[in-house]
C-alpha positions in Angstrom: 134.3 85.5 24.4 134.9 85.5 27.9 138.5 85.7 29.7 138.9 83.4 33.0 142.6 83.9 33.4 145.5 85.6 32.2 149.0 85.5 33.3 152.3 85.3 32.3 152.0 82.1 31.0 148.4 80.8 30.2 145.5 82.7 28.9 142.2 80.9 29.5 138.7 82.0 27.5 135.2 80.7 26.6 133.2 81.2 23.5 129.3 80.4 25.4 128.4 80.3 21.5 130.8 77.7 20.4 131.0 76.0 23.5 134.8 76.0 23.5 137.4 76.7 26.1 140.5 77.9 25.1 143.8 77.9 26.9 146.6 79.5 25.1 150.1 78.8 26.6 152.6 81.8 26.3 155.9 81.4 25.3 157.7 82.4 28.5 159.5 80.1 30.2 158.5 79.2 33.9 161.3 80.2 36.3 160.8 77.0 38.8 158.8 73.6 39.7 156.4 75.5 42.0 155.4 77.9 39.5 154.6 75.4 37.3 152.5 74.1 39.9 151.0 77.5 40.8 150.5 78.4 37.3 148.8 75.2 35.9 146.4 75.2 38.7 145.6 78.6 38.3 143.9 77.1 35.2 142.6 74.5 36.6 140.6 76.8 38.8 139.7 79.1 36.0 138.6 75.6 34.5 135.8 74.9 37.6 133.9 77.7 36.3 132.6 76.5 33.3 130.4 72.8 33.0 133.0 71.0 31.1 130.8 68.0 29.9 128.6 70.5 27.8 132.1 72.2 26.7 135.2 71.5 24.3 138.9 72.2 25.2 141.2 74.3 22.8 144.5 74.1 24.0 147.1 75.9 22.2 151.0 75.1 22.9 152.6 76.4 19.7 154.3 79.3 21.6 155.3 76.8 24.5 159.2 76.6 25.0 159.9 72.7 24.4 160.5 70.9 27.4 160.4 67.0 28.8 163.1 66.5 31.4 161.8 64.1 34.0 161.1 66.8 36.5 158.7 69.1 34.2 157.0 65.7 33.1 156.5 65.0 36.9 155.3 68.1 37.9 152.7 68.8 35.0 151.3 65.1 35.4 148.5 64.9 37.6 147.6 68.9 36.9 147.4 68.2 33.0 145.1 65.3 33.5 142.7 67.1 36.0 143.0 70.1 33.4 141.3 68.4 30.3 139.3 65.4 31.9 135.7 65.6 31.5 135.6 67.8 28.4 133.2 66.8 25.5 136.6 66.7 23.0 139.6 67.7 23.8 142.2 69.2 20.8 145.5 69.8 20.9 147.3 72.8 18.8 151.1 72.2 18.4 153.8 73.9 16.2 156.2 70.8 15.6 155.9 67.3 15.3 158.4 67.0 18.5 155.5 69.1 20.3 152.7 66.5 18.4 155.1 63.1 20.0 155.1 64.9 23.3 151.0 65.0 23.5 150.8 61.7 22.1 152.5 60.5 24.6 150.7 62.1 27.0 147.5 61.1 25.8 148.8 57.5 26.1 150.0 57.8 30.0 146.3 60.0 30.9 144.6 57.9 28.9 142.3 61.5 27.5 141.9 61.0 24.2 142.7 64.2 22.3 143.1 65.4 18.5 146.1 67.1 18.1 147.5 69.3 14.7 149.0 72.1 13.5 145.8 73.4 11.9 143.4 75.5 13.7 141.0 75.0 11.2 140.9 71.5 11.0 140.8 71.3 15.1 138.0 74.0 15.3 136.1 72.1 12.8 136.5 68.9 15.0 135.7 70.8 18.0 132.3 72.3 16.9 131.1 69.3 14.5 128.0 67.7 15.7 128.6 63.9 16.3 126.6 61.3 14.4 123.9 59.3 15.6 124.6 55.5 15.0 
């Protein structure tokens, strides 16, 4: 496994092997708007390094403080839709069902699909699993 970023807030890995990405969100709270900005497109630079069409996306928000006032939801719009577009699958690792609404919704407004759970496991398995021929 290979690390592309770490910071206070995001760490950002690829397996070459399993062909997954993995962003892991911390559970520090961001201090401002513009850090948000600054921090989410820190990952999306560490994210132009790998070919994201022969690649899956693991993003983990368990840790993530919960948070959907109008401002955050503004900010993170466009820089959470350039994050996961053009990944093979996308999934979506959450710790509540409030977290599991939020990225529904999300999915909805973007338009990415994405699998979201609270199992690892199960998300992994969807992640790696070879598609079927029809």
């Amino acid at each position: 496994m290979v690390e592309l970023l770490r910071n206070a807030h995001f760490i950002v890995t690829v397996d070459r092997t399993t062909k997954i990405v993995r962003v892991t969100r911390s559970a520090e709270p961001f201090d401002s708007i513009e850090q948000i900005q600054q921090e989410c497109l820190a990952v999306t630079d560490a994210l132009a390094m790998v070919d994201r069409s022969a690649m899956s996306l693991f993003l983990d928000i368990r840790a993530a403080p919960g948070r959907n006032d109008p401002r955050f939801e503004e900010a993170t719009l466009r820089l959470r839709t350039a994050a996961v577009r053009g990944f093979g699958r996308v999934a979506v690792l959450v710790g509540t069902s409030a977290g599991a609404l939020q990225v529904r919704r999300h999915s909805r407004e973007d338009g990415i699909d994405r699998m979201i759970s609270d199992s690892e496991d199960e998300l992994l398995a969807y992640l790696t699993a070879v598609p079927r021929r029809r």
